[in-house]
N, C-alpha and C positions, 0 to 999 in steps of 0.2 A: 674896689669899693667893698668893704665890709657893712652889716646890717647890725644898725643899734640896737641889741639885743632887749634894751628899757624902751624903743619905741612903741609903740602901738602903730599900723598900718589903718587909714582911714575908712579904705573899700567902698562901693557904694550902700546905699541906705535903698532898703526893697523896692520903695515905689521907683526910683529913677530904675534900678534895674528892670521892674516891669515894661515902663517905656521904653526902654532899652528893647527887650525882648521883642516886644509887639512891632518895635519899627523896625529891627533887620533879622527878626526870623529865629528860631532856635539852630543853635548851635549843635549842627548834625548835615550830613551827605546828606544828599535825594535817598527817601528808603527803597530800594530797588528791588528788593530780597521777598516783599508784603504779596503774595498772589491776592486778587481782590477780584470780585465777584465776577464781571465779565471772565477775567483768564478763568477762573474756576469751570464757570459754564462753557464757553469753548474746550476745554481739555476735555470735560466730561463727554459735548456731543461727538468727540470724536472716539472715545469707549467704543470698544468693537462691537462687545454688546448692544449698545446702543442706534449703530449702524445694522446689526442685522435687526432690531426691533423694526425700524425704520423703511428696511427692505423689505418683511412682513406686511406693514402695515401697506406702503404699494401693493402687493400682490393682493392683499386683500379688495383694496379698491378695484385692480385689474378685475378680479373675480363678482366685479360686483356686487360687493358686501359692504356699504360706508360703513356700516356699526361698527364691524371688525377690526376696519381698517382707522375707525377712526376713534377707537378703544383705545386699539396700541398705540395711536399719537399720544393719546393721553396719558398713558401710562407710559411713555420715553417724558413727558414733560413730567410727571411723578419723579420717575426716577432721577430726573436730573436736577430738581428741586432738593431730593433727598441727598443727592450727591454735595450739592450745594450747603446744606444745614451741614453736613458730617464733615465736608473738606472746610466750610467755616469755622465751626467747633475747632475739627483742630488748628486752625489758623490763629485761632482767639488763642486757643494756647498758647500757639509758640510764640504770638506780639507779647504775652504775660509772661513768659519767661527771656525775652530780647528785654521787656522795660526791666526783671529782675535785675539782667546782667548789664543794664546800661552804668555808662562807666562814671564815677562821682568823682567831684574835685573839692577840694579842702580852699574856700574863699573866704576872702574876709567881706562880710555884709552887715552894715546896722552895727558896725564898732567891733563885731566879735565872729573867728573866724565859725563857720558852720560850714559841715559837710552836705554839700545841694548836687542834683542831675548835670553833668557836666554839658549833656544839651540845653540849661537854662543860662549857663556863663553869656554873658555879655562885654560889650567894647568897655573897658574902666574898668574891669573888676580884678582884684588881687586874690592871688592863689598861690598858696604855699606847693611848692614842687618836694617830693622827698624822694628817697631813693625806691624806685623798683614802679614808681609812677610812671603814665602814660601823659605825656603833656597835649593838656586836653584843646591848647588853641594855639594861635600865635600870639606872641608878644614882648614881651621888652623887659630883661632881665634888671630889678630895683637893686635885686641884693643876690649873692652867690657865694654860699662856701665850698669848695672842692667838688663844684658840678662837672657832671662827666656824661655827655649823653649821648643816646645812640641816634644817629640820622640815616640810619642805611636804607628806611624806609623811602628817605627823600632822593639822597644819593647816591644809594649802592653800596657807601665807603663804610667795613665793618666794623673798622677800628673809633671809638667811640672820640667824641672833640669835648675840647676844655670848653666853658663859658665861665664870664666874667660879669659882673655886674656893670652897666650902661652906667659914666658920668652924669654928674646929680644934673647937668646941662643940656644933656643930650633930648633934643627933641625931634628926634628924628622920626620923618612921615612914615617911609617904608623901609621894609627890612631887606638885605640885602639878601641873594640865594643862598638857600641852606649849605649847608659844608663849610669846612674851614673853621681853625678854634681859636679860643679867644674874641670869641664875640658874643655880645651880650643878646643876641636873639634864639629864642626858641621856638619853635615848630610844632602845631598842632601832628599829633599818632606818634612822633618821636618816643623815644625812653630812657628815663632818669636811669643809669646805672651807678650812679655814685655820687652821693655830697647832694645838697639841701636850696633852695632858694625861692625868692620872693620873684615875682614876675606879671608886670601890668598888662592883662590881655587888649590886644590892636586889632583882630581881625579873629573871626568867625566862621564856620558852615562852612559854605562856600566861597567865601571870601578867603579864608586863607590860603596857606601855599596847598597844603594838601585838594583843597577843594578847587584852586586854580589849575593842578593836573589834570583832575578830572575822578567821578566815582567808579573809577576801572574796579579797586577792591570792594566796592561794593554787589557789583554786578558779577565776582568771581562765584560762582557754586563750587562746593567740594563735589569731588569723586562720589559715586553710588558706594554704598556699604557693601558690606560682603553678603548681606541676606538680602537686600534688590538685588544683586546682580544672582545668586543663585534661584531665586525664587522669578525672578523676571524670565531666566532661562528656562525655569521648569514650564512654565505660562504658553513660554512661544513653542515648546515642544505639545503641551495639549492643545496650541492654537490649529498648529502644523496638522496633526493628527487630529481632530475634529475634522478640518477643511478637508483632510482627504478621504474620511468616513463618510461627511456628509454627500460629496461628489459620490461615490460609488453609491451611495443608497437613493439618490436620487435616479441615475441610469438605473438603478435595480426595479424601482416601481414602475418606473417611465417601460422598464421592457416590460412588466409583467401589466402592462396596458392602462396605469394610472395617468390621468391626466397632467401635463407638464407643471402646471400651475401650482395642484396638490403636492405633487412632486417635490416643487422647490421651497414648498410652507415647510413640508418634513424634514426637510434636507437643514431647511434653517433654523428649526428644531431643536436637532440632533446639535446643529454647530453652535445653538447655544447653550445646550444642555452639558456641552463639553468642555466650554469654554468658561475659565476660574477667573472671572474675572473679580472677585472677591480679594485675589492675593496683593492686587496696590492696594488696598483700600484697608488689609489689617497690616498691611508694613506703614503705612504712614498714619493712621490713627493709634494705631496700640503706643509707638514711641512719644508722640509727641501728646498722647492726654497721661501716658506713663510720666514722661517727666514732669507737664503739669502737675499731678500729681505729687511729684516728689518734692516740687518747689514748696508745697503744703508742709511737706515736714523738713523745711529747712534745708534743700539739697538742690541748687540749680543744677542741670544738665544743658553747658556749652555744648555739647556734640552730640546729637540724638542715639549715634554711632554706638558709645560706650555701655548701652544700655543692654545691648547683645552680649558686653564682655564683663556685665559687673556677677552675672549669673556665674559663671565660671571663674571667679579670684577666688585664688587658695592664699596665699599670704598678703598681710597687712603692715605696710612700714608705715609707722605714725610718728608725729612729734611728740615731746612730754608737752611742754608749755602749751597753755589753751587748749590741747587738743585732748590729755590726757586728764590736764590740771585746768583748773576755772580762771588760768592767768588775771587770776585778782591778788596782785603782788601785793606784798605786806612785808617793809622791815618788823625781822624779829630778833635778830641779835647784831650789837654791836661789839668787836675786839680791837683794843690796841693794847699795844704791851702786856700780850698774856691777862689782861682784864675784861671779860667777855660782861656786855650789859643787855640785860632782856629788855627790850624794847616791847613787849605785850604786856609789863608790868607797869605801867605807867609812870615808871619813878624818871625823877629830872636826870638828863646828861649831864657829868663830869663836863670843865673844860677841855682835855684831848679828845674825848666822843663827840663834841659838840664839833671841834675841828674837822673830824675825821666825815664828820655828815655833811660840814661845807665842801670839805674838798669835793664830795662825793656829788653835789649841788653843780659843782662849778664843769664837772664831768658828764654832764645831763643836760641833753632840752628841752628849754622850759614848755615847749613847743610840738607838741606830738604823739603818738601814739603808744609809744614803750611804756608797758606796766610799770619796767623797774624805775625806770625815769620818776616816774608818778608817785613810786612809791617813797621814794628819799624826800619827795615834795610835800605829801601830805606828812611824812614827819615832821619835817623842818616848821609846817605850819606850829604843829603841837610844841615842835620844843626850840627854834631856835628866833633871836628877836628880829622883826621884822618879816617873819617866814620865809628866813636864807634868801630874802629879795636880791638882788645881785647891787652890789653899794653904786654909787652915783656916778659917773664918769667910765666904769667897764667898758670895754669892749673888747668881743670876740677878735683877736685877728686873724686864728689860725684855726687849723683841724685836720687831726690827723681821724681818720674813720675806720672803721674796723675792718681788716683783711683776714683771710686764712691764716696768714701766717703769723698774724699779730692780732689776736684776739682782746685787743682792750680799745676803748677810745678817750683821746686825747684831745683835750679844749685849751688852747695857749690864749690867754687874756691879759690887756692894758688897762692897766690900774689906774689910766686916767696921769697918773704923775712922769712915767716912761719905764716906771717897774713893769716886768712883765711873769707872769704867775703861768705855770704848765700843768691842770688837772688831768689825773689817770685815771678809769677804771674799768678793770675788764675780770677776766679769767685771774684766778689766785696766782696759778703759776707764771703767766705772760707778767703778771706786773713785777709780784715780787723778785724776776730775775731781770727787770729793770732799772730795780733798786739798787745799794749802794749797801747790801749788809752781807755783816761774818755768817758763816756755818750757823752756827748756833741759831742767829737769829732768822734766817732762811727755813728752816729745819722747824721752829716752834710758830712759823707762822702758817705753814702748810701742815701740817700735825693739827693746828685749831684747825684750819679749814675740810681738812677729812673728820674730826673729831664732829662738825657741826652737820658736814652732806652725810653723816650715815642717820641723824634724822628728817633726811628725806628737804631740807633746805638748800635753797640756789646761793653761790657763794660769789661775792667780788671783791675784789681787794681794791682798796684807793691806794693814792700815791700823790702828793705831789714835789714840784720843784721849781729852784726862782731860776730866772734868765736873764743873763747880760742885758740892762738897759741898751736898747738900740736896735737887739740885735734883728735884722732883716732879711736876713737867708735861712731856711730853716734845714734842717738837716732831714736825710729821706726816712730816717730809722729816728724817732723819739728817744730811744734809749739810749741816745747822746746824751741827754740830759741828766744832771744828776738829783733823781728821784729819791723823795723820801718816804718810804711806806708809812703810811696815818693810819692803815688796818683793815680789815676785815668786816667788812655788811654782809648778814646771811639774808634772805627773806623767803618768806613761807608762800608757796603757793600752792594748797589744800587741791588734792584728788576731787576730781568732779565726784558726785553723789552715786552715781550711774555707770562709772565706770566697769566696776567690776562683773555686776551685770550682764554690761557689753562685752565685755573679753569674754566670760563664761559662755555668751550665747555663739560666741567667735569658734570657740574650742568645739562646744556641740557641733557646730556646721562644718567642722572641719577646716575652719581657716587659723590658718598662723598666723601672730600678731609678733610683730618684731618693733620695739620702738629706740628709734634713733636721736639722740638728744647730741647739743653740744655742749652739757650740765657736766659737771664732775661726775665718773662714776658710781661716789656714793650718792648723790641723791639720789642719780637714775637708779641705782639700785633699792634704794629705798621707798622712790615711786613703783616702783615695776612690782615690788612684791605687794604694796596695797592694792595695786591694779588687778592681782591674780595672774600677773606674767612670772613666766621663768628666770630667775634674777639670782637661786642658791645655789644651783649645781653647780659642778665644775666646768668651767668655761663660758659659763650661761651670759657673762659680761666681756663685752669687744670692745676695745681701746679703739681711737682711729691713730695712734701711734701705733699699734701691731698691726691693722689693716694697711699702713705706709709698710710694713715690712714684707709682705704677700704678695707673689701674683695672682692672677685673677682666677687661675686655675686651685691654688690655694686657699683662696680666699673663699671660692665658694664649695670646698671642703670645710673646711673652719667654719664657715653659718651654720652648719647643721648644731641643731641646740642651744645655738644663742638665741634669748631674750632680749638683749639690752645692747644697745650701742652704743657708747658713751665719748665724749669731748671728739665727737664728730667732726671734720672739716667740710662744709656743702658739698663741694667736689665728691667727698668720700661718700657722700650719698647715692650719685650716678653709679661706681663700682659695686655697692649692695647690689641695686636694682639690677645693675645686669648680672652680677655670679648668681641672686635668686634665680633670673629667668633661665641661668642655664641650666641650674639643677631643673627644670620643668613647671614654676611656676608661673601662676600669673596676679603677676601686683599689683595691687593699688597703693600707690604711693601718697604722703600728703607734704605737704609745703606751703612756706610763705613767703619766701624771700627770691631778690633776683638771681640767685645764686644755686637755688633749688630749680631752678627751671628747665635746665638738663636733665634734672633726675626725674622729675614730672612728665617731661615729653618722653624720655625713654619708658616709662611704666607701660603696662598696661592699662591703666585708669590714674592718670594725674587726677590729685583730691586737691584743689588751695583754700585759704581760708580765706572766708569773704568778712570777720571783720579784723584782721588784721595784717592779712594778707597784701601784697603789692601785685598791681596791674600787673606786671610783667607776668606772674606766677599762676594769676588767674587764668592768663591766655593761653602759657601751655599747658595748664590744666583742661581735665574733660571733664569735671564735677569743681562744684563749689559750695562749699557748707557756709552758710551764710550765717549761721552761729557757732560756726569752731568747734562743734561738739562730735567727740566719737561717738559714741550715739546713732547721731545722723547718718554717719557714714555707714553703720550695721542696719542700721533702715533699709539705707538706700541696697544697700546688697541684697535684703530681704527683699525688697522690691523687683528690682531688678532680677533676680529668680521667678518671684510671681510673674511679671510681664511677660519673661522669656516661656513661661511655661504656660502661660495660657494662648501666648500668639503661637507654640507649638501644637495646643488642641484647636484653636480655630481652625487654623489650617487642616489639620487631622481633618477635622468634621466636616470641611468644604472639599475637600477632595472625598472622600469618605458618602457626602450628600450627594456629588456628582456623579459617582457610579450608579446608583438605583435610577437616576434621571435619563441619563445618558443609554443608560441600558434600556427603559421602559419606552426610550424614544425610538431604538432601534430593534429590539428584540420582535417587537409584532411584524413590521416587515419583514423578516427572515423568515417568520412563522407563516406568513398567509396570513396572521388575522386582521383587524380593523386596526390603521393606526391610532394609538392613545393618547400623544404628545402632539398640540400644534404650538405656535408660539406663546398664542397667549396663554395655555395653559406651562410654560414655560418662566412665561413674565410672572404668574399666581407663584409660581416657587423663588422665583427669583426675590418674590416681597417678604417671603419667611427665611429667606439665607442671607441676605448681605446685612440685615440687622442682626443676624442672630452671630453670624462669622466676628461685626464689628464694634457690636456694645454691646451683646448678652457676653461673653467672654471675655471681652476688654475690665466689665464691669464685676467679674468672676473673682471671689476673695481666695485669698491663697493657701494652700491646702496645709492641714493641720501640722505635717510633719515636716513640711520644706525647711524650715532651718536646722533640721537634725538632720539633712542630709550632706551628702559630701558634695564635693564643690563638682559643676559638671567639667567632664574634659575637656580642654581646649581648643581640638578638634570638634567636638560636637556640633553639629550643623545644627539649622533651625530644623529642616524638614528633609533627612537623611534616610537612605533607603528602608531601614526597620517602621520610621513615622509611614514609608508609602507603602510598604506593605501591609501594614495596620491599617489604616486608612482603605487599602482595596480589598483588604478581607471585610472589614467593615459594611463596604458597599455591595460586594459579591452576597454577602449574607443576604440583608436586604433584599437586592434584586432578585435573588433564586425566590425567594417569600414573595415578592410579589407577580413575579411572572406566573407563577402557581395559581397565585390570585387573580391573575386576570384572564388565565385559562377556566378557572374553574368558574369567575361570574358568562363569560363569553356561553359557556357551553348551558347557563341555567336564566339567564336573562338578556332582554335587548341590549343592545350595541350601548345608545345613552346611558342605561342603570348599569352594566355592565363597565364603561370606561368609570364612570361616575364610581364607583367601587371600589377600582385601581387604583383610583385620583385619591381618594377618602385614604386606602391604606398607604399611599404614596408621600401625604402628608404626614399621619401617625407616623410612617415609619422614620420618616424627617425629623420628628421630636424626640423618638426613642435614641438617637444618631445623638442629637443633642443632650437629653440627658447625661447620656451615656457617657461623651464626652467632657463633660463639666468637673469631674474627679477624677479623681484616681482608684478611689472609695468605689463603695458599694454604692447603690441606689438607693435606699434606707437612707444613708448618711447626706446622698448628694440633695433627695429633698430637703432633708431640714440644712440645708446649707443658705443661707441669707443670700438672696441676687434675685432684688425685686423686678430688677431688669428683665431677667429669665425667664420670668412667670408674667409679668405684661407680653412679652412676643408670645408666648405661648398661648395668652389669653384670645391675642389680635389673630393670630395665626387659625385658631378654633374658630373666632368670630368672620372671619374671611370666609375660610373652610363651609362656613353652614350657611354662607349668603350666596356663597357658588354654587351649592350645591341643590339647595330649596329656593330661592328666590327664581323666580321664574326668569327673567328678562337676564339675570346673569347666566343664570342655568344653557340660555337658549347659546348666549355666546358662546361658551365652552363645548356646547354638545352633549351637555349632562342632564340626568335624569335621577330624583331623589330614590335612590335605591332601596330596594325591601328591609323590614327588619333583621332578616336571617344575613341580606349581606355586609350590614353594617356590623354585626354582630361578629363574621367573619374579619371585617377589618379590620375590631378591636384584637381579635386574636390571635392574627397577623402582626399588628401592634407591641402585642404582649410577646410574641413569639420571637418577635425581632430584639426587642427589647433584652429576655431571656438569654439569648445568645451573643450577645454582645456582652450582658456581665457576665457569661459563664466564659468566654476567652480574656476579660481582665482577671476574672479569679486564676484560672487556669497561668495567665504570665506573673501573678505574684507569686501562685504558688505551685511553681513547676514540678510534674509528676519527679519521684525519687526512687529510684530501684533501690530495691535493701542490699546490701552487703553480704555477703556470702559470710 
């Protein structure tokens, strides 16, 4: 059964679809993926941290202290409150970037189709399937040209099955199991790999076949990334080491006659003063309010993953159409017989022009997304009668669709009387050697069509041909037939505004931009040079007929110095991606087709376009520009550099913050003096680090010169030996400054204004940590740096600080006492001191001492 191209499909009218909706539920699995508030709080109480607060707060009880013990209750139910708010926040993200990526379906509703939430589809509703779609339910194929889909999801079986359109009689209740071709059912998750069709949705959610297996792929988690599993590793090595620090230091007091009790406060102290428990908490906040984030400018991130690998892409393989160009297709010139007509001048078409734009009609559907499609139609509006409507009695019977190796498409139509008419139109060269012409006339129709791509215009040539009445077998190759060229359509699709901008800022950063089109080489060469790409030198343009000539080892010789890739085959996109990555880079590819989806998943960073991109492309992609702009793409790399590089100072300054603690915890017991650190003053630090590790630096703007730098290496780890040694020089500074400090108040005042001292410079020295940390810059610069975040913890942090330390009833908890002028005065200078020395070793590594030259 073929589909009356003059029908109209009736679909539901909104309200019935609401009732629809409301009585069996939207159309989606159980969401299993959503953590919600219970799991949140369970994961949190089980935080190590949070277990030895807990084991404090007994001991306290034990000691007969409720305040103590019943402070630190309070402050585990703070903390895990706060846990709560920050693992919600990012949760709210990632449901606002799942509703981004949720997958839409093209229905007919209220007489006209509209693109709706493919979770709002209902039992009755009609949805256009095209190629590279995800079929978003089950149901009952009306109409089918040359459908071809994948079921391996249902079956296993990889090799894709025919479908055919369901008898106008068929009423059939249920569908039979998925597999097997030549039937007219389709399967919700399946995928359209080829050819187009109408299809009545029957079954829903969990009603369908997919939802009657069960939500196993829902319930699948990917593998941990490469920075949890190193940075988890680093965790359980401080965890290890803490535990066995804190055990020896606890037998240390215990022999030198401390009671077991105090003992074990110290001991748990020390294990949390050790223990980063900070590092889950900026690996899954910083990604996921990062790509939040990026969704703002246009840029979903499917895989939180990529966000680690967009820092380091050196080259860029892009499409021209939409990505480079505003794919807002425009005929601008029409040729037949050596008679080229401007189509931007608004004079009338000749009778052969006017031919040459039905054929071109009758080679298009009317039905879909394609600019060029669109664009032959809004001329036709303007110049041909009736707006090239398709005359009364047509019908589609056949369709050939575009392959690799046959770059044009082919619409075979019944004229209603048993005539049957063959439109072409594709690639210049695919048609016209279709055709049925001498030399001569071969030769001056490719000649117009290089004469019209060297100003930068997309070229296709029509064709048509009549068919033996009758005929019912079609042949596998079109160019059985005997085609008549009608000529040559250029149309203009104008350089986004931004463009070159973008590549300039690409060059600066050191990334390669390589664009790959399946255009004639002169357009591409013509876009590429307004773009600001390399498109003049020698060799700067790559056929994918000399890439078929190449192996891969040659091939990725020969890239070196191309710009431009031109009459590309999909396939020959995968070979790019991989000879780039062997020369040493790393890609971010972009795509939109079923066909690009190899070369997306081999990338480094698959880019698809979200709006005219297919299902298929999206998913193996790990980004998606939801408005097709290169642009977004250089954002998102800018972005994605910020993230990485400020979750590489969090980190920095949370290990870096842990040595002065850890040290301050154990250092007095070595000495003989009064321990300094019990939990709860533990917990006081704990309230100025995990906000400052997880939104004062999340919320950090990106430093002045990051996109004039080069791309980082690919190796680069998040937090690699040189970040731990910075980080424990950091802290070593520190700690020598204050152990100084709490020698010198111990030996000039009591024990209370003496900790209380320590506590005060221990703090300061926490903020100079941070400062310090927040740039790369000087300190001059890093204040007037905008991050009002920064300066609220700072603000909160100070207002803590002066309530622990004067407020009597807190003062008494901690064992503090409001210390003298002369020591606060020491603290500030301690402060300063610290401060000091942490910018003179960033000055010091910009600008490393140079012996002169003999």
């Amino acid at each position: 059964m073929k589909r009356d191209p003059g029908a109209v499909p009736s679909g539901l009218d909104s309200g019935e679809a609401a009732r629809r909706l409301a009585r069996d539920g939207p159309n989606a699995l159980p969401d299993s993926g959503r953590r919600r508030w219970p799991r949140i709080a369970a994961d949190a109480a089980r935080e190590p941290m949070h277990a030895l607060m807990v084991g404090a707060a007994l001991l306290y009880l034990l000691l007969g202290e409720p305040l103590e013990g019943g402070f630190l209750f309070a402050v585990v139910g703070v903390m895990v409150a706060m846990t709560l708010y920050q693992e919600g926040r990012t949760e709210r993200a990632l449901q606002a970037l799942r509703a981004l990526g949720a997958p839409m379906a093209l229905a007919w509703r209220d007489g006209r189709a509209q693109r709706i939430p493919a979770d709002a589809l209902v039992a009755g509703d009609l949805v256009e399937l095209g190629e590279g779609d995800r079929v978003p339910a089950d149901g009952l194929l009306l109409a089918a040209s040359g459908l071809q889909i994948d079921e391996s999801l249902l079956t296993g079986e990889s090799v894709p099955v025919g479908k055919i359109a369901a008898p106008k009689d068929d009423n059939a209740a249920h569908a039979p199991a998925p597999g097997g071709a030549d039937l007219p059912w389709v399967f919700s998750g399946t995928l359209v790999v080829q050819g187009h069709g109408l299809v009545r949705i029957r079954a829903t959610g969990a009603r369908s076949e997919i939802g009657r297996i069960g939500a196993a792929l829902g319930r699948l988690a990917p593998p941990p990334g490469r920075l949890r599993r190193e940075t988890t590793a680093l965790a359980r090595r401080f965890a290890l080491l803490g535990g066995l620090v804190s055990a020896a230091l606890v037998v240390l007091l215990v022999a030198r006659g401390a009671g077991p009790v105090q003992a074990l406060l110290a001991g748990i102290a020390l294990a949390m003063s050790m223990l980063p428990g900070e590092f889950p908490v900026i690996l899954t906040v910083f990604p996921a309010i990062g790509a939040w984030r990026l969704a703002h400018s246009q840029v979903l991130t499917r895989r939180l993953a990529a966000i680690e690998i967009l820092g380091s892409t050196s080259a860029l393989c892009v499409d021209k159409t939409g990505t480079l160009t505003e794919n807002r297709m425009a005929v601008a010139r029409l040729w037949r017989d050596g008679v080229l007509h401007d189509a931007t001048a608004g004079a009338a078409l000749t009778p052969p022009q006017r031919e040459l734009l039905a054929g071109a009609l009758r080679a298009s559907r009317a039905l879909g997304s394609d600019p060029m499609d669109g664009a032959f139609w809004r001329l036709a509006g303007q110049a041909l009668p009736g707006g090239g409507a398709l005359p009364a009695g047509w019908t589609l019977v056949h369709e050939y669709g575009l392959t690799p190796a046959r770059r044009a498409l082919v619409h075979v139509w019944d004229e209603g009387d048993g005539s049957l008419l063959a439109a072409a139109k594709g690639a210049p060269e695919t048609v016209v050697a279709m055709c049925r012409l001498d030399a001569a006339q071969r030769t001056a129709a490719l000649d117009a069509a290089a004469a019209m791509a060297v100003d930068g215009l997309r070229l296709l040539a029509v064709a048509q041909a009549r068919l033996p009445a009758g005929t019912a077998r079609w042949p596998a190759d079109p160019a059985a037939f005997d085609f008549e060229l009608l000529g040559l359509a250029a149309l203009a699709d104008p350089l986004r505004a931004d463009i070159p901008a973008a590549v300039g800022a690409c060059r600066t950063a050191g990334l390669r931009v390589l664009m790959i089109t399946g255009d004639h080489a002169g357009t591409a060469r013509a876009i590429a040079r307004q773009a600001g790409l390399a498109a003049d030198g020698p060799g700067a343009v790559l056929s994918g007929a000399e890439i078929a000539t190449l192996d891969d080892a040659a091939l990725a010789r020969r890239l070196d110095g191309v710009g431009v890739c031109a009459r590309i085959a999909p396939e020959q996109k995968l070979r790019i991606v991989q000879a780039l990555q062997r020369q040493g880079a790393v890609v971010a590819m972009t795509g939109d087709g079923v066909n690009d989806a190899p070369a997306l998943r081999a990338a480094d960073v698959g880019v698809a376009m979200g709006l005219r991109g297919t299902d298929v492309a999206r998913e193996a992609a790990e980004l998606t520009l939801l408005d097709d702009r290169f642009s977004s793409l250089v954002e998102a790399i800018a972005a994605g550099r910020r993230i990485f590089g400020n979750m590489r100072k969090s980190m920095r300054y949370v290990m870096a913050a842990h040595v002065p603690i850890a040290g301050m915890a154990l250092l007095p017991a070595l000495l003989g003096w009064p321990i300094l650190l019990y939990p709860l003053h533990i917990v006081f630090l704990e309230l100025v680090i995990t906000p400052a590790c997880s939104v004062a630096f999340e919320n950090e703007p990106a430093e002045a010169d990051l996109m004039r730098r080069p791309p980082r290496p690919p190796g680069d780890v998040l937090f690699g030996g040189r970040a731990i040694a910075s980080a424990l020089l950091q802290g070593i500074w520190l700690l020598c400054l204050l152990g100084a400090l709490y020698g010198w108040a111990l030996a000039r005042l009591p024990e209370p204004e003496a900790r209380a001292t320590a506590f005060v410079g221990l703090v300061l020295g926490n903020l100079a940590l941070l400062v310090s940390n927040r740039q790369g810059h000087g300190v001059i610069r890093i204040l007037r740096t905008g991050n009002p975040v920064f300066w609220g913890i700072v603000g909160m942090a100070l207002l803590l600080l002066g309530l622990a330390v004067w407020l009597p009833a807190l003062a008494g908890l901690l064992s503090l006492a409001p210390p003298p002028a002369s020591a606060l005065a020491a603290t500030g200078g301690v402060a300063l001191l610290a401060l000091g020395g942490l910018e003179l070793r960033k000055w010091t590594a910009l600008h490393p001492w140079r012996h002169p030259t003999a």
